[in-house]
C-alpha positions in Angstrom: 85.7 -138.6 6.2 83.4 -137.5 9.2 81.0 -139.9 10.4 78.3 -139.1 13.2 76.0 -141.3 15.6 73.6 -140.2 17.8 72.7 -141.0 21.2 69.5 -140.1 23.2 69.1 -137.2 25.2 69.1 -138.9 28.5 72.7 -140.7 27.9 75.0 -140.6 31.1 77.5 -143.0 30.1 79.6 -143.0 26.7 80.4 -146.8 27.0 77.8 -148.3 24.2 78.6 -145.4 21.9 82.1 -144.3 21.9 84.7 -145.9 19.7 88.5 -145.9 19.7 88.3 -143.1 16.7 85.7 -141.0 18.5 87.2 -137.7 18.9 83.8 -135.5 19.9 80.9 -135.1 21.8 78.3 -132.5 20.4 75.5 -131.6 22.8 72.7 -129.4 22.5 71.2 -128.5 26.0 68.0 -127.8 26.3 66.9 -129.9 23.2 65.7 -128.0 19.9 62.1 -127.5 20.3 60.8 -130.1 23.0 63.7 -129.1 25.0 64.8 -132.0 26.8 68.2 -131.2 29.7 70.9 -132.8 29.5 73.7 -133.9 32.4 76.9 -132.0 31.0 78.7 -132.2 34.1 78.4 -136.3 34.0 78.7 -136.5 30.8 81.7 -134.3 30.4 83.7 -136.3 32.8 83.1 -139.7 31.0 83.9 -138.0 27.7 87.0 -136.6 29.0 87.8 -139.7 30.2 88.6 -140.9 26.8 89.9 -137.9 25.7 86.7 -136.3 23.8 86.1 -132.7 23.1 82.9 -131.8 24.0 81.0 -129.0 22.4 77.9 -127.7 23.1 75.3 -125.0 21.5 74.3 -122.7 24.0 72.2 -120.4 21.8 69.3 -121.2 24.3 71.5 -120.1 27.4 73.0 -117.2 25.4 75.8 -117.4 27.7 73.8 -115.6 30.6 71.5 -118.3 31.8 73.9 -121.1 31.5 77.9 -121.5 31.4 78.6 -125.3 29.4 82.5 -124.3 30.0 81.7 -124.2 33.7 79.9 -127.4 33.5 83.3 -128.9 31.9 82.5 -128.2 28.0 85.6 -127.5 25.9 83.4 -125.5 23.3 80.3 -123.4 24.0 78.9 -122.1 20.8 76.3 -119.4 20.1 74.3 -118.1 16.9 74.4 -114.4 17.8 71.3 -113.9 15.2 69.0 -114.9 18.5 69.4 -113.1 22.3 73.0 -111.6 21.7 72.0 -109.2 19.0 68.3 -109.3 20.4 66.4 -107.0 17.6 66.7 -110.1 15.0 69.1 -107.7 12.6 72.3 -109.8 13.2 73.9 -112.3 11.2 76.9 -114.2 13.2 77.8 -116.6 15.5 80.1 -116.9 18.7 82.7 -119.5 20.0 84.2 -119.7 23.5 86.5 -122.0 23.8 88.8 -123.5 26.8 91.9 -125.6 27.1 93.4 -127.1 24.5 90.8 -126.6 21.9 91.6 -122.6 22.2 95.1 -123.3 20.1 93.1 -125.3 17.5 89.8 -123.0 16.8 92.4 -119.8 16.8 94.6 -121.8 14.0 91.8 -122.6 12.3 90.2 -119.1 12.2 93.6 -117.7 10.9 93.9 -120.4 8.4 90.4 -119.6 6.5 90.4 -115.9 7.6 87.6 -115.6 9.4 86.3 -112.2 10.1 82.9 -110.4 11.5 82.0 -107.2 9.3 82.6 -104.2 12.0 78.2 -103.3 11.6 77.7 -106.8 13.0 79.9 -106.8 15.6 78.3 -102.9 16.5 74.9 -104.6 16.6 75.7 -107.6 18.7 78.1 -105.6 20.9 75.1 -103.1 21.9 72.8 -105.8 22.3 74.8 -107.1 24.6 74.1 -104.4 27.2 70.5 -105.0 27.2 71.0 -108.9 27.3 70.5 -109.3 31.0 67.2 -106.9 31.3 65.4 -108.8 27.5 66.3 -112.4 28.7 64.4 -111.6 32.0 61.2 -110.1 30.4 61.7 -113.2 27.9 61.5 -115.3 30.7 58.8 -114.1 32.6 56.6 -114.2 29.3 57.5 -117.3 28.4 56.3 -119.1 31.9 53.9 -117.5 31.9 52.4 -118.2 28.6 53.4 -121.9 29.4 51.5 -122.0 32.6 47.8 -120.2 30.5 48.4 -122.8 27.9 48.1 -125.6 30.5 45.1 -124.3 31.4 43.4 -124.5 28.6 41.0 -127.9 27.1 42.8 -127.8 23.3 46.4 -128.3 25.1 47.2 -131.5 25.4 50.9 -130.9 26.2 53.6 -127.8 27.0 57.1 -128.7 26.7 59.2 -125.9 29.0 62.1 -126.3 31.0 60.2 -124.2 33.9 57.7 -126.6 34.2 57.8 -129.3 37.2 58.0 -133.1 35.9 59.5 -131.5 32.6 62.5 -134.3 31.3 65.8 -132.7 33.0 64.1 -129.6 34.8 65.8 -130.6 37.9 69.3 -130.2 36.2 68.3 -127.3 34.6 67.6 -125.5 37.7 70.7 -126.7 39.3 72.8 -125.8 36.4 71.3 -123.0 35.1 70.1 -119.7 36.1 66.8 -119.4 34.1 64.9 -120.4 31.2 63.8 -118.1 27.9 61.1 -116.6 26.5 61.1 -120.3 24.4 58.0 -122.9 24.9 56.5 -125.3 22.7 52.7 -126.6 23.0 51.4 -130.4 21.8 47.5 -129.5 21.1 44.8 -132.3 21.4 43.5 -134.1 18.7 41.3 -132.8 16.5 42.4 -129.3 16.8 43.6 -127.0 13.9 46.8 -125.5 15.1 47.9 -124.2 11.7 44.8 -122.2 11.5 45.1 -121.2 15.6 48.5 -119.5 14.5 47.0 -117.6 10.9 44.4 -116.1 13.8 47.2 -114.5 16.0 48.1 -110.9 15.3 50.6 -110.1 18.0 53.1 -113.2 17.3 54.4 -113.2 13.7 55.0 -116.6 11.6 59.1 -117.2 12.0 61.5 -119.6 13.2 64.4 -117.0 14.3 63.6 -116.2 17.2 65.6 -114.6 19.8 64.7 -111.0 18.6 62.2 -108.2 20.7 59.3 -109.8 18.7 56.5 -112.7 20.0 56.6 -115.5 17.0 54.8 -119.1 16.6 55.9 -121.3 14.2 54.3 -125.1 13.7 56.8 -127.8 14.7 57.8 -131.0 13.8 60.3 -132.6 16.9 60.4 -136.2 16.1 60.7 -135.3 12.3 64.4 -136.6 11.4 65.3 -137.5 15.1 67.1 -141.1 15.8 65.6 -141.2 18.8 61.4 -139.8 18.5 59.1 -139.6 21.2 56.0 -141.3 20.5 54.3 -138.3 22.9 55.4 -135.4 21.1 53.6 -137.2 17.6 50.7 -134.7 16.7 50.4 -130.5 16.1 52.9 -128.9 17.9 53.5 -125.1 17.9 56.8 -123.5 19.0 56.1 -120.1 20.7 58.7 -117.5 21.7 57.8 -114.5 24.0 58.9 -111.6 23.2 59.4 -108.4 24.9 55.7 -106.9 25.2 53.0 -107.1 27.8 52.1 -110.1 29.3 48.1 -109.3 28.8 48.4 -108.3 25.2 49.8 -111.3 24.2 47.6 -113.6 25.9 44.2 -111.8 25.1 46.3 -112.3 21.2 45.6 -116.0 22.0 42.9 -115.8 23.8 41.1 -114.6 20.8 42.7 -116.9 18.3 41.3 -119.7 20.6 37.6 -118.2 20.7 37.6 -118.4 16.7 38.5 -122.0 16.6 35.6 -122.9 18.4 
């Protein structure tokens, strides 16, 4: 059978990890939800070195902001149900592959028969040409909703790639060309941030996110992790900004704040 170990985040050399029947590195980059960056280019030269395939899900780059088969990945994998199809309406997912694992991921599609019904394919394809101009607006939300939350008294901590002093920024801005409309906020103790989100009438209550639409959704980032962060413990809320104005959606907040005190 399959057996997996896990390694932490911040892991630059394979040695106390890999074993002589190791045959894969799988790397998520930024981290789900606290979004932690990791070093793919280091990390894919020591995993090459023993002859690993390395694969990594790129759902948060989309394959706009950041390129893992640049970076030296084998496998960059995408759930097109986020930015690809952008109006959250899509149910599929993407592989690019590279080298030598192109032959095995085309055999193994043929094998099982694999296909995408042609309506999907219509909806991801034209979301496609609008990726570049929502990811932007995503973006520029998303900072700016990170920056207002740090701000503010009931914030204890936001967890964005954007941010200086976040873990990995600096590789993320050297690797990739911008963040998303993703952010997720560690609120002080004491404060009721299940009841903050029921207040909110601009974002909806949903975990896909990826689609035209602002959501918040409470979080739980050291829940099932090998490797917790004693400072992400407490009520977190994951946030995606969507597409519409900038003002709206903070006066949104704004007012869900004003009825918790």
């Amino acid at each position: 059978g399959v057996t997996v170990d896990y390694i932490p985040w911040d892991t630059v050399d394979l040695t106390p990890y890999a074993r002589p029947e190791t045959r894969a590195l799988v790397v998520e980059s930024p981290a789900s939800q606290s979004y932690e960056v990791m070093d793919l280019p280091t990390l894919c030269r020591d995993a090459h070195a023993r002859d690993l395939v390395v694969i990594a899900d790129n759902t948060y780059g989309s394959s706009w902001l950041y390129q893992p088969l640049d970076l030296g990945c084998d496998v960059s994998v995408i759930a097109g149900t986020k930015y690809l199809g952008g109006h959250a309406d899509v149910m599929m997912g993407a592989a690019a592959v590279r080298g030598p694992a192109t032959a095995i991921l085309r055999k193994h599609t043929h094998s099982t028969g694999q296909t995408l019904a042609p309506d999907e394919a219509y909806a991801c394809l034209r979301g496609m040409r609008t990726l570049p101009l929502r990811l932007e607006r995503h973006a520029q939300n998303g900072l700016a909703l990170a920056n207002w939350f740090q701000s503010r008294a009931e914030v204890q901590t936001v967890l964005h790639p954007g941010l200086p002093g976040h873990p990995g920024a600096e590789i993320w801005a050297r690797d990739a060309s911008g963040c998303n409309g993703l952010l997720s906020v560690l609120f002080a103790e004491g404060f009721d941030a299940e009841a903050f989100v029921d207040r909110l009438a601009l974002f909806s209550i949903g975990s896909s996110w990826g689609g035209y639409e602002s959501l918040a959704m409470p979080a739980s980032p050291n829940s099932g992790r090998h490797f917790p962060n004693p400072a992400h413990d407490g009520q977190m809320i994951r946030f995606h900004a969507g597409l519409e104005h900038i003002d709206d959606l903070i006066a949104d907040l704004a007012a869900s704040f004003a009825a918790a005190t």
